[in-house]
MARBA-100565 format. One record per residue (C-alpha): residue in one letter; z, x, y negated. Coordinates in steps of 0.1 Angstrom, whole numbers, plus 5000, padded with zeros to 4 digits. Example, Ala and Ser with C-alpha at 12.3 -4.5 7.8 and 13.67 -1.06 7.14 Angstrom:
2
A507851235045S507151375011
This chain:
474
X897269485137X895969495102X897069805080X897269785045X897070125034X897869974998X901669955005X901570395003X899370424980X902170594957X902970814984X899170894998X898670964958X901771214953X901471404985X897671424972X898971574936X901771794957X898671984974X896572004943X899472174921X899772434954X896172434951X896072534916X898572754918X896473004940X893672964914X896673024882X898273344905X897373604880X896773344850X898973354821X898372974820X901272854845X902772664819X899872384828X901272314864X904072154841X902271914824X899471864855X902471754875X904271554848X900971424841X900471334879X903671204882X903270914852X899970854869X901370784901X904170574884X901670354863X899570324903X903470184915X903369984888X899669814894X900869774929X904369614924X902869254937X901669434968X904469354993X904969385031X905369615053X903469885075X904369885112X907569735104X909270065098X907470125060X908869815034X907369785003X909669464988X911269464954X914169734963X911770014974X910169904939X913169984922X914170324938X910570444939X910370384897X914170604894X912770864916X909270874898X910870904863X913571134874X910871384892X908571324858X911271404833X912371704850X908771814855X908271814815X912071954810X911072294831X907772334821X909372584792X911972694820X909772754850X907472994829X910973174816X912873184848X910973124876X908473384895X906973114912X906772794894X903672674911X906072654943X908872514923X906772234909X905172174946X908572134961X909771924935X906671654941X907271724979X911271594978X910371284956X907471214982X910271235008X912871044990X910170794981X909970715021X913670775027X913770415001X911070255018X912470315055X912570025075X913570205109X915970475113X913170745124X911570705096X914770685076X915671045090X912171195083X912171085052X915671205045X914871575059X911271625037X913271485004X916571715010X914572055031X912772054994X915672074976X917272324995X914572524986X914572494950X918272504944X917772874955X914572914935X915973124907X916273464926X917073684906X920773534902X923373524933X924573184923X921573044930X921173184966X924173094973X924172744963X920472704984X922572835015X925672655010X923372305006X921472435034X924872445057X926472145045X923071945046X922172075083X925471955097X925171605074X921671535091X923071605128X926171365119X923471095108X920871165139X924171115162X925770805145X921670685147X921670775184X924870575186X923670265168X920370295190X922270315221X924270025212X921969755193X918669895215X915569985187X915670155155X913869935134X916169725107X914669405111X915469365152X918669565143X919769255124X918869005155X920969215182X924369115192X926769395182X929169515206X930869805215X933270085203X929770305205X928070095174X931870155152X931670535157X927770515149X928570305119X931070565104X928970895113X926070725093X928370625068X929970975065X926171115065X925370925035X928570965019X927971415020X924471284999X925871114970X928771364974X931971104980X935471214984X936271365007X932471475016X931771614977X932771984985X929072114982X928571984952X930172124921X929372494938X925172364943X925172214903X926372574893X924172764910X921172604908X917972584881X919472334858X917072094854X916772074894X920572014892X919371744868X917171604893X919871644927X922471484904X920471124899X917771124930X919471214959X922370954947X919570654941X917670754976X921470754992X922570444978X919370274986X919570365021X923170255021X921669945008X919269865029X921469935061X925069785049X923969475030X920969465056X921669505099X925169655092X926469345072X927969145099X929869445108X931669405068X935069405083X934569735093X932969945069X934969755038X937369935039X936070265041X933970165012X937370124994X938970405003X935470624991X935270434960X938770504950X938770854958X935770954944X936570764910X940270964907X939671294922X936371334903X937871304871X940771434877X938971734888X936471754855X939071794832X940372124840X936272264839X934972544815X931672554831X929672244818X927772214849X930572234871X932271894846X928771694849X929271764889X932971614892X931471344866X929271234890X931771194921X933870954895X930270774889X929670764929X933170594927X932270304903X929070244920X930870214957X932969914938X929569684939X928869824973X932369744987X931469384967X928769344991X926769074973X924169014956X925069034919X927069324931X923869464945X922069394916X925169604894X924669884917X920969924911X921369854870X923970124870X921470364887X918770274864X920870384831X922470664850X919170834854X918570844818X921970924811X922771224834X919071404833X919371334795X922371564795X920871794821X918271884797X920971994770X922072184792X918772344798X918372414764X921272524754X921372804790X918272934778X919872974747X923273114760X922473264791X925273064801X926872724806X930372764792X931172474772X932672674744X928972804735X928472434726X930572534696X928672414660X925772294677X925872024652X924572264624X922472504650X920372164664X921271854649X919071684669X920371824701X923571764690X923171394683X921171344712X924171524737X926571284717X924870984726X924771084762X928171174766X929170834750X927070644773X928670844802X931470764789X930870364791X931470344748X929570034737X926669974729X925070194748X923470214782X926370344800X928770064788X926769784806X926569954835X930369984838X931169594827X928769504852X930269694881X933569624871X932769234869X931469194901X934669404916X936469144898X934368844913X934968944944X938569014941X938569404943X941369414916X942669694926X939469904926X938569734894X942069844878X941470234890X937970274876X939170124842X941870394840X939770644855X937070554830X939570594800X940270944811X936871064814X936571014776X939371284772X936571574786X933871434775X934771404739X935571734746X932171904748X931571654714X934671814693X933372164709X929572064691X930971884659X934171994651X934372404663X932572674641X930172924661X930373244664X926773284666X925173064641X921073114645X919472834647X918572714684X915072594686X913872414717X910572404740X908372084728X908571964767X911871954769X912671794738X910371524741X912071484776X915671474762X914371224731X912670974759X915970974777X917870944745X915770644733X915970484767X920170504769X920370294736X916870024747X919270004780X921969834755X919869554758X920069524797X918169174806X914969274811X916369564832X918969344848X916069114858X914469414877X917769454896X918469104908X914569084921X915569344946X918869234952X917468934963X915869124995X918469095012X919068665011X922868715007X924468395011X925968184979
């Protein structure tokens, strides 16, 4: 059997840059130069992006279990900005805050490699390897910053909740083993499905996945983990372990699991609706930013699980489009709240107060993000929304459709909050807040991309390549 060694070359090339920056970091121990492994792995990272990007005709698979097809493109070019963007946005933080930031950038590098394969998976073995290098990574980095207790407890509370998700998932894999006899999707697909085995499977692999884009009810870890950990790694948690979940959701429910619709449908509706009303419901009440943007993204897990629970292939194609604006969207704030930390020394959303006159820039940018979360038009955030909600409505999910409208309108009441706190409030302190060049430069790509998203063809175009994958029927 030929091997093309062409389909990992992305991941042969980041695991190569992973080493070098632990490498370097020996070199750098008693350097003043740190700062560098920063750049070398932002630097690395857009390398290994523009390689993805040379490759992206280069399909087919290795060994059957290792796709590279239009979907892993997709995931692969989230995860690669997200992982680059946070690199540049802690460059000025890890030097600050961090003892070791040669680890810190290691491990970042390591848990994109593994989410990168976690997208790619084309057999449940290699599914669950990938899943455990991407998440055993961030475990370690949400605990990174140890000289504060929130951040150690966070890494152990992830590290519990994470440990008992993964041996829920290896069980319901067992199951679906035991009952459709291989691992790998593609024979998966061809088995005849019987048994009450493969339904209990199908909902401990669906539970699994639901505790890693943190669902209702399975979203308890999360609003305690944002808190605690380095912010721009909550940055990264909040938009990469979401797009490698819902890719793997993807590739099993719309893929092997899709005869079995009738029975995962409605779980998908019950997740969706949950997530969407008890996450905002929940962000309202917040005084801690981080703890708001963590509730925010259970509602956004919500809309998302509408175009799941479609299970076609515009709805697909809604799901990924949505991901590709929420990266910019959500790390764009995530940086903000960087800044403004290192600024603060907290993230109370009343130190946002007058940061209209302390950092207009900032300010605007923050405004423009919280818009877009907020679905306002024209920006990013908007399209995403009318595209979910359209293909709920398509497919008859009224109901859902109706709930994520309401829930949408009263997610502008706390966002718009932070805005009156920056525009309207006067602040106590008012020094001027000047920011790192790394992380602004992050925060203004992010910015920029949020309002080029307003014009969603070309991006849209991307998302129906991939959604194609899976030949749903028209």
């Amino acid at each position: 059997m030929k091997l093309d060694f062409l389909l990992i070359a992305p991941e042969i090339a980041l695991a190569g840059l992973a080493f070098l920056v632990l490498a370097l970091d020996l070199i750098f121990l008693r350097s003043k130069k740190k700062g560098l492994l920063g750049w070398i792995s932002a630097a690395g990272l857009a390398g290994v992006l523009v390689l993805l990007v040379l490759l992206k005709d280069t399909q087919g698979n290795l060994l059957r279990s290792f796709l590279a097809d239009p979907l892993a493109f997709d995931f692969k070019l989230i995860l690669l900005v997200a992982a680059c963007i946070c690199s540049l946005a802690s460059v000025d933080f890890a030097g600050r805050h961090l003892r070791y930031p040669g680890e810190f950038f290691s491990l970042l590098l390591f848990s994109t490699l593994g989410l990168m394969i976690m997208v790619s998976a084309g057999d449940l073995i290699l599914l669950y390897l990938g899943l455990e290098l991407g998440t055993i990574s961030l475990y370690a980095l949400a605990a990174m910053q140890k000289d504060r207790p929130r951040s150690g407890e966070a890494g152990l509370k992830f590290l519990i909740m994470g440990a008992v998700s993964s041996a829920v998932f290896l069980y319901g894999a067992s199951l679906l083993y035991g009952s459709l006899g291989t691992t790998v999707f593609a024979d998966m697909s061809a088995a005849e499905p019987a048994g009450p085995a493969l339904s209990l499977g199908l909902v401990m692999v669906l539970a699994a996945f639901a505790f890693k884009i943190a669902a209702v009810p399975f979203h308890m870890w999360a609003p305690d983990v944002y808190q605690g950990a380095p912010t721009p790694i909550t940055g990264f948690l909040s938009v990469a372990s979401k797009a490698a979940g819902f890719a793997a959701l993807l590739r099993l429910f719309m893929g092997p699991l899709y005869p079995l619709m009738g029975q995962w449908f409605p779980m998908l509706m019950v997740l969706s609706a949950f997530s969407m009303i008890v996450g905002n419901l929940l962000a309202i009440p917040q005084s801690n930013i981080k703890r708001m943007l963590a509730y925010s993204g259970i509602a956004q897990v919500g809309y998302i699980l509408i175009a799941l629970a479609a299970a076609s292939e515009r709805g697909t194609a809604s799901a990924i489009f949505f991901l590709f604006q929420y990266l910019f969207t959500n790390l764009g704030a995530f940086i903000v709240i960087t800044m403004m930390g290192s600024a603060h020394g907290n993230d109370e959303i009343r130190s946002y107060a007058g940061l209209s006159r302390r950092n207009p820039l900032v300010a605007l940018c923050m405004l423009v993000l919280l818009l877009s979360l907020g679905g306002i038009p024209p920006l990013a955030g908007f399209w995403g929304k009318l595209f979910l909600f359209w293909t709920g409505i398509e497919q008859g999910l009224y109901s859902l459709v109706l709930i994520g409208v309401l829930a949408t309108v009263l997610s502008l009441y706390y966002y718009l909050m932070v805005a009156r706190q920056m525009y309207i409030e006067e602040a106590t302190d008012k020094t001027p807040i000047s920011v790192a060049f790394p992380a602004a430069f992050a925060l203004v790509i992010c910015t920029f991309f949020v309002i080029a998203l307003g014009y969603p063809k070309p991006w849209m175009a991307l998302a129906e390549a991939a959604a194609r994958t899976f030949g749903f029927p028209h």
